[in-house]
C-alpha positions as CSV (number, residue, x, y, z in Angstrom):
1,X,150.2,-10.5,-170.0
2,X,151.5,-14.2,-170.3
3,X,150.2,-16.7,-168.2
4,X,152.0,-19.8,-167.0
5,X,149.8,-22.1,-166.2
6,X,148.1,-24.9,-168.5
7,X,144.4,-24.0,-169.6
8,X,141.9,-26.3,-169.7
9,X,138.5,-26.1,-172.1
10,X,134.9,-26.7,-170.9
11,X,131.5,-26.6,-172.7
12,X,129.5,-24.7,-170.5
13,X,129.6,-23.7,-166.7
14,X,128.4,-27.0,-165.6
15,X,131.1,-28.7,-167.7
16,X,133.7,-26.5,-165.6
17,X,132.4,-27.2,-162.4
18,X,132.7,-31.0,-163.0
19,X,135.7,-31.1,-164.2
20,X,137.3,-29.0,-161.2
21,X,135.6,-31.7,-158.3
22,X,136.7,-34.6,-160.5
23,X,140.2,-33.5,-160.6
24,X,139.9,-32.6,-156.8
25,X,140.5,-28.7,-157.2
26,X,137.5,-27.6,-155.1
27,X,136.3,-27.4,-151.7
28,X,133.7,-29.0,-152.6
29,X,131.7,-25.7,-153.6
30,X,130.7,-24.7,-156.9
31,X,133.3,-22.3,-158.6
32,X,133.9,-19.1,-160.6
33,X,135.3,-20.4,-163.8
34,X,139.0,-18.8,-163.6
35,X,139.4,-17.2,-166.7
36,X,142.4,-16.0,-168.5
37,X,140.7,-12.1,-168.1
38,X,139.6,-12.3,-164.5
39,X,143.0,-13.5,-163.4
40,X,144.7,-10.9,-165.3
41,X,142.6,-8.6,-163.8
42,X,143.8,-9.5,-160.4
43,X,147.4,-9.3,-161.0
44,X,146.9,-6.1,-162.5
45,X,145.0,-4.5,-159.6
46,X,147.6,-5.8,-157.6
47,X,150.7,-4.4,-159.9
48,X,152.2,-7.8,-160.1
49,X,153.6,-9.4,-162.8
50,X,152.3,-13.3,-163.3
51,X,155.7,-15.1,-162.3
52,X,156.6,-13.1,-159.0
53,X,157.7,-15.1,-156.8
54,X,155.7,-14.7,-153.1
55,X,157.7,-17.6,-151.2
56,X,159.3,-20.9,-151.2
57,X,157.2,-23.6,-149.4
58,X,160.0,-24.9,-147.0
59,X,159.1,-28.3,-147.1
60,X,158.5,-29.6,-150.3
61,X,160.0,-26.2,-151.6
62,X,157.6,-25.5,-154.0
63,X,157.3,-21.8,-155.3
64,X,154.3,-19.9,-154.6
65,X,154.1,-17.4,-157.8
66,X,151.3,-14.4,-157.6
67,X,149.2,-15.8,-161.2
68,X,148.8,-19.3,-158.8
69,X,147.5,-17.0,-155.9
70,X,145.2,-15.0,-158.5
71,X,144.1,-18.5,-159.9
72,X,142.5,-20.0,-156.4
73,X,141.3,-16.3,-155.5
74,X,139.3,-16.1,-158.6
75,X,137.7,-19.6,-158.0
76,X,136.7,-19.0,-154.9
77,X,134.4,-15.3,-155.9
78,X,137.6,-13.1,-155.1
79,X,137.0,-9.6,-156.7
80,X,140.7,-7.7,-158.0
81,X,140.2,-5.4,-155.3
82,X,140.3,-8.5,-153.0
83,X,143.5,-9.8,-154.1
84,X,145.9,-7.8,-152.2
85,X,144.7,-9.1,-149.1
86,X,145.2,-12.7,-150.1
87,X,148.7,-11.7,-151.2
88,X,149.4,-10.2,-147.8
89,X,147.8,-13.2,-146.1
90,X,149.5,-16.1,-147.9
91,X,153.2,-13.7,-147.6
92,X,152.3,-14.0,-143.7
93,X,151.3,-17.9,-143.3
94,X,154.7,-18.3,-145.5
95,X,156.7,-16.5,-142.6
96,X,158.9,-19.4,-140.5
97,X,157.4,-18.6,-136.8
98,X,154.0,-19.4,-138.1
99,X,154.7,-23.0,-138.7
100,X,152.6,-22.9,-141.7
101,X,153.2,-27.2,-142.8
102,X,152.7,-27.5,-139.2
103,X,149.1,-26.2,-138.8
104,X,148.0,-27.5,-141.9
105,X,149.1,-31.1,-141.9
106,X,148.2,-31.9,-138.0
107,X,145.5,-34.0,-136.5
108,X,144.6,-31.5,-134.4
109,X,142.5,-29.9,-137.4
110,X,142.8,-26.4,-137.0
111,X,142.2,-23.2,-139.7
112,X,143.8,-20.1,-140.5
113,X,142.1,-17.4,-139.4
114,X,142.3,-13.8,-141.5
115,X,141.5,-10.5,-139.2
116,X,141.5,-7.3,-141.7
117,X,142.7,-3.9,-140.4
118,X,143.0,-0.5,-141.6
119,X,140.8,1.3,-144.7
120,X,140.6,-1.9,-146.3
121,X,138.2,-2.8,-144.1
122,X,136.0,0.2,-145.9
123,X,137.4,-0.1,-149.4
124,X,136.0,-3.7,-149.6
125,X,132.7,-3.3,-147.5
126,X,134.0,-6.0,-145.1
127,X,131.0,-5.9,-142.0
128,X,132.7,-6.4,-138.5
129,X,129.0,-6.5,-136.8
130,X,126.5,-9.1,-137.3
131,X,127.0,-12.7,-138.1
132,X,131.6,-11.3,-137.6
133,X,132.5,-15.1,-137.6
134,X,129.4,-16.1,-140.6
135,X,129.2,-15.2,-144.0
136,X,128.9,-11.8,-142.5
137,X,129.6,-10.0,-146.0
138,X,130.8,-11.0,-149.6
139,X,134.9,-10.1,-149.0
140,X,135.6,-12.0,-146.4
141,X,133.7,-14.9,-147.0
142,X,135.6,-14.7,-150.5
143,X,138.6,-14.3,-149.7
144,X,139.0,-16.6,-146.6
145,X,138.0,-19.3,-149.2
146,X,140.5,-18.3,-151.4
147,X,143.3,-19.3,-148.5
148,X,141.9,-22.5,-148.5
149,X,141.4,-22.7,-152.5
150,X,145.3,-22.2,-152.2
151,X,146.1,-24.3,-149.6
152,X,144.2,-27.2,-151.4
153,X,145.8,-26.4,-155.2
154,X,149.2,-24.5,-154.3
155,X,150.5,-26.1,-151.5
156,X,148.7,-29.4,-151.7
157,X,146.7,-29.0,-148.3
158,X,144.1,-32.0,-149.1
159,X,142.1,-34.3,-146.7
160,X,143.7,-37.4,-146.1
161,X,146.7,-36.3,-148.0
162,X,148.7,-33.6,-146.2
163,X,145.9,-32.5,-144.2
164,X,145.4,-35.4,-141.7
165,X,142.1,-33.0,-140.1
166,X,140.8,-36.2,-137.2
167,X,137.6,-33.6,-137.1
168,X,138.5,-30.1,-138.5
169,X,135.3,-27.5,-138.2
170,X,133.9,-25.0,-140.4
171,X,136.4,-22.4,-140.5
172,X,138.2,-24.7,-142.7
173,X,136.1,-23.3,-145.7
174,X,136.1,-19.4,-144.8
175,X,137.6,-17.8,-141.7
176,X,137.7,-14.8,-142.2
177,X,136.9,-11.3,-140.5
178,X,137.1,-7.4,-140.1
179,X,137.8,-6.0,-136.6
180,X,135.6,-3.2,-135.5
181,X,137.7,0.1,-135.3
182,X,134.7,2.6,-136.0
183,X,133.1,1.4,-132.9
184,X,136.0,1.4,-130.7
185,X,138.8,3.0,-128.9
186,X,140.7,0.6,-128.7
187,X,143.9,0.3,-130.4
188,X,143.7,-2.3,-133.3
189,X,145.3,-5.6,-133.8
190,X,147.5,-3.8,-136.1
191,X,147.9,-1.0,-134.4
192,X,149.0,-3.2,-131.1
193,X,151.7,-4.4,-133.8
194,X,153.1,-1.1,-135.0
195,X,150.9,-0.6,-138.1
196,X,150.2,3.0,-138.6
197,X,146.5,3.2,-138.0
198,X,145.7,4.8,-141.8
199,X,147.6,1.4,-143.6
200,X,146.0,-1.7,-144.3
201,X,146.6,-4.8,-142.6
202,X,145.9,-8.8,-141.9
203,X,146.7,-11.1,-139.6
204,X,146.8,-14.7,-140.0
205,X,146.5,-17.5,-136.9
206,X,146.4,-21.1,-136.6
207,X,143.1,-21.5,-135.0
208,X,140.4,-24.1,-133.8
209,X,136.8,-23.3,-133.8
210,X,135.2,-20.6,-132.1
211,X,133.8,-21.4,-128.6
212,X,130.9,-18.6,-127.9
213,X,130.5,-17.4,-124.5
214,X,127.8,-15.4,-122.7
215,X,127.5,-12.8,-119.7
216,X,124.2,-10.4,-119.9
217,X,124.1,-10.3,-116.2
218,X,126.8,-7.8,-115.3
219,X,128.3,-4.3,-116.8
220,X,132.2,-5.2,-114.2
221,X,135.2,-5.8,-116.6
222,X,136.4,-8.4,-114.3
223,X,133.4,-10.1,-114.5
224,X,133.0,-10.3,-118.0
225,X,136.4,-11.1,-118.8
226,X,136.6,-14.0,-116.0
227,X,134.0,-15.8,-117.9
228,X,135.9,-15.5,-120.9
229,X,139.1,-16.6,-119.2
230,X,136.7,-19.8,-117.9
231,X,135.9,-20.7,-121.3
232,X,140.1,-20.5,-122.0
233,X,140.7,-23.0,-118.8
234,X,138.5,-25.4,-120.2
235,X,140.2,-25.6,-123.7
236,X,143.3,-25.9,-121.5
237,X,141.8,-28.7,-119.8
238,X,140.0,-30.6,-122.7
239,X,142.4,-29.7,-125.6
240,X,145.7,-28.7,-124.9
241,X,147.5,-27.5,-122.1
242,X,150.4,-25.5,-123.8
243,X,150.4,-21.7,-123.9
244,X,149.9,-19.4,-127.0
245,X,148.0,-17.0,-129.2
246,X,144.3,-17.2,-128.1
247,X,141.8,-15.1,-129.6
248,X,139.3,-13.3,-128.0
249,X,135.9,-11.6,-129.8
250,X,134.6,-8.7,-127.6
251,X,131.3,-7.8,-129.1
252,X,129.7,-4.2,-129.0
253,X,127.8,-4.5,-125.8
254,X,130.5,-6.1,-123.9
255,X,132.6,-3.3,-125.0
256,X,131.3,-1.2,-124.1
257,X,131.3,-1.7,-119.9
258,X,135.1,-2.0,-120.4
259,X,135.3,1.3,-122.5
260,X,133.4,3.4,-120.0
261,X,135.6,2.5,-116.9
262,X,138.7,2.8,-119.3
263,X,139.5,-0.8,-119.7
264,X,142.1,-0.7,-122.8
265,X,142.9,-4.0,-124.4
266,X,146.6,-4.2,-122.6
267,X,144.0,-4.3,-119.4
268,X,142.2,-7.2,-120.9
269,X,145.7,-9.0,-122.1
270,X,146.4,-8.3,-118.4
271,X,143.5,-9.5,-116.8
272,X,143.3,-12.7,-118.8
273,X,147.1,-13.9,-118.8
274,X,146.3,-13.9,-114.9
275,X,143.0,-15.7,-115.1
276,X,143.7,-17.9,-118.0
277,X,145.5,-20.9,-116.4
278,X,145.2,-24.3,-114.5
279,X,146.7,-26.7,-112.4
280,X,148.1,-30.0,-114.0
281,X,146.2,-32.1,-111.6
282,X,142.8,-30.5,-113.0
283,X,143.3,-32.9,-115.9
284,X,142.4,-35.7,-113.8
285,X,139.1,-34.0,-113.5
286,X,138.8,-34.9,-117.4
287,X,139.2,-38.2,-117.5
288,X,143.0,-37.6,-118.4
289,X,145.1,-38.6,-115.1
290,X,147.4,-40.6,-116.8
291,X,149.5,-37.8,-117.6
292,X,149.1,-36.0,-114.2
293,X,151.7,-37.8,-112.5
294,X,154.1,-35.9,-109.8
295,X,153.7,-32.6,-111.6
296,X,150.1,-31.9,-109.8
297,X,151.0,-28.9,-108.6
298,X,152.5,-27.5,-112.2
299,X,150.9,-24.0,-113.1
300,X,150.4,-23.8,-117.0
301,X,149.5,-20.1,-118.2
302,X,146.9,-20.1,-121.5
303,X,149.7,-17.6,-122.9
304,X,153.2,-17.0,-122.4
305,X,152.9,-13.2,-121.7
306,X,149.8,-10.9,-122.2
307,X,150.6,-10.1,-125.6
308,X,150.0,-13.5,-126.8
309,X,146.6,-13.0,-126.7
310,X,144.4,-11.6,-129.8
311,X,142.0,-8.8,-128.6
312,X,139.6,-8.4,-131.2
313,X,136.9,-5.7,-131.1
314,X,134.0,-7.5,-133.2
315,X,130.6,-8.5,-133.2
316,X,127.0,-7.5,-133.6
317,X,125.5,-4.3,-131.4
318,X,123.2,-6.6,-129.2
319,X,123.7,-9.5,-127.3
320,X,126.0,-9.9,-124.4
321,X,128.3,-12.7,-126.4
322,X,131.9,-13.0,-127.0
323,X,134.0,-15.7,-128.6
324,X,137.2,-17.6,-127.6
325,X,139.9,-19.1,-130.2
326,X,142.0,-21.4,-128.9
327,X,145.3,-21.7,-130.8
328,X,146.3,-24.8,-133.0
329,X,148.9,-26.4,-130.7
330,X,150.8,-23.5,-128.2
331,X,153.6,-22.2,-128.9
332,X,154.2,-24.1,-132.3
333,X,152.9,-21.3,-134.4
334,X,153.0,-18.0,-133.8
335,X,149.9,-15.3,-134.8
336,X,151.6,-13.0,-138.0
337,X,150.8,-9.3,-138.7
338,X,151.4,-8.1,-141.8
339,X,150.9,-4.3,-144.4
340,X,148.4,-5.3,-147.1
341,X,150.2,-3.7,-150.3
342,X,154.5,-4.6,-148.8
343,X,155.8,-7.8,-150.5
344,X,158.4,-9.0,-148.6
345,X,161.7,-9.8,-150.8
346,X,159.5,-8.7,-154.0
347,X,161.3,-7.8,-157.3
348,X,159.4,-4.3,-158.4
349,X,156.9,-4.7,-160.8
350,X,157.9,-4.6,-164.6
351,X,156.6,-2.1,-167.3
């Protein structure tokens, strides 16, 4: 298999790792020496050949070929049988209603978030309990770093550069996690987005951080999902007032008091597009009553509809914690589903 890109010589692993910081390829975490073999590997698991071409970058139009994907996924601990998913990721960040330049190169400082779906979620070993939002297991932590390995080196995503981050947060290095389907009833993310529940999926969001919540002291779906609905209001009030795709992390134990009364998650998109929304005067309450002027009395809903919202059945089996993700900036990016495996305007592979 011929590679394209240039290859650089180092004496020893140390010599490697110095020379990707200097030249500002890195996170900022050591790296796994991207080797001729190991990238091979990955295009070959995936059934790719080096030069396909996943996407045009809009803006700058630079092409986004599969060996450059397999490059950054490789540097940042991506096994081949990881690689698919960061070709399905990067495919859906690349689609227009995501905003992709957008989300990356605002202030505002948000991540993208990866949700896995499907058998995948087995194949690879990816844990949708403990720690769900922490270096819960080795493929997601891998291969959310690889997005940002290829934000950074494919599409130029640096600090100060085209990322203009004011604060960012930690999902910026890995953000990445499976949903909990063997522990639920619920439909899936995917599901909810007409992905047959035996394929493999990923969905990609512009998120901030995660805000945790907590409610141990009632089993009532309304009162459960009213104080994650609060914890939406005050995003609305202290971040942005504009509707679009919040996330929501429903935990085991939570779960399960809205499973046993039959709560499915178009209940809880329900429940919270009703809840989820403030007054325009409330921002005076925040020290921002500049911009209340004579639209006091303007309702603003956290979403647009109730499908706007991200239902995500995740978390550890104790602990009556949840998790709100606010959206980057409304209704400027849209959350993207898409089949782990389908390339979207692909040329078949060559033998």
């Amino acid at each position: 298999m011929q590679l394209a890109s240039k290859v650089h010589q180092a004496a020893d692993f140390n010599a490697v790792q110095e020379l990707y910081h200097s030249n500002g390829w890195t996170d900022g975490l050591p790296i796994v020496p991207p080797t001729a073999e190991a990238v091979e590997a990955c295009l070959e698991w995936a059934m790719m050949p080096a030069e396909q071409l996943i996407g045009v970058e809009p803006v700058r139009e630079r092409p986004i070929t599969v060996e450059k994907l397999a490059i950054n996924a490789v540097m940042a601990g991506c096994l081949p049988m990881h690689f698919p998913v960061v070709i399905a990721a990067v495919t859906a960040m690349m689609q227009p209603e995501f905003l992709l330049h957008g989300a990356t190169a605002s202030t505002g400082g948000c991540a993208v978030m990866l949700v896995l779906n499907g058998p995948i979620r087995q194949e690879l070993s990816a844990c949708p309990t403990f720690n769900v939002l922490g270096a819960s297991d080795r493929a997601t932590t891998a291969i959310g770093r690889a997005l940002r390995l290829i934000l950074i080196n494919v599409f130029d995503v640096r600090p100060g550069g085209i990322d203009r981050s004011t604060i960012g947060h930690p999902g910026k290095i890995s953000y990445c996690l499976a949903e909990d389907e063997d522990d639920s009833n619920w439909l899936s993310l995917a599901e909810q987005n007409d992905i047959p529940k035996e394929a493999s999926a990923v969905t990609v969001m512009a998120a901030g951080a995660p805000r945790q919540i907590m409610n141990e002291w009632t089993t009532e779906p309304r009162e459960i999902l009213e104080t994650f609905a609060a914890e939406i209001r005050a995003n609305m009030r202290h971040y942005s007032i504009w509707p679009g795709n919040y996330a929501i992390i429903v935990p085991q134990q939570l779960r399960r008091h809205l499973q046993k009364v039959g709560w499915s998650k178009a209940d809880v998109q329900e429940f919270i597009f009703e809840r989820a929304r403030i007054h325009r005067r409330e921002w005076a309450e925040v020290g921002k009553g500049s911009v209340v002027r004579d639209r006091g009395d303007t309702v603003y809903p956290a979403m647009a509809s109730p499908d706007q919202l991200l239902v995500i059945a995740a978390g550890g089996p104790a602990g009556g914690f949840g998790a709100v993700i606010p959206p980057w900036l409304g209704h400027k990016s849209h959350a993207v589903t898409m089949a782990i495996g389908i390339c979207l305007d692909c040329e078949p592979p060559r033998t």
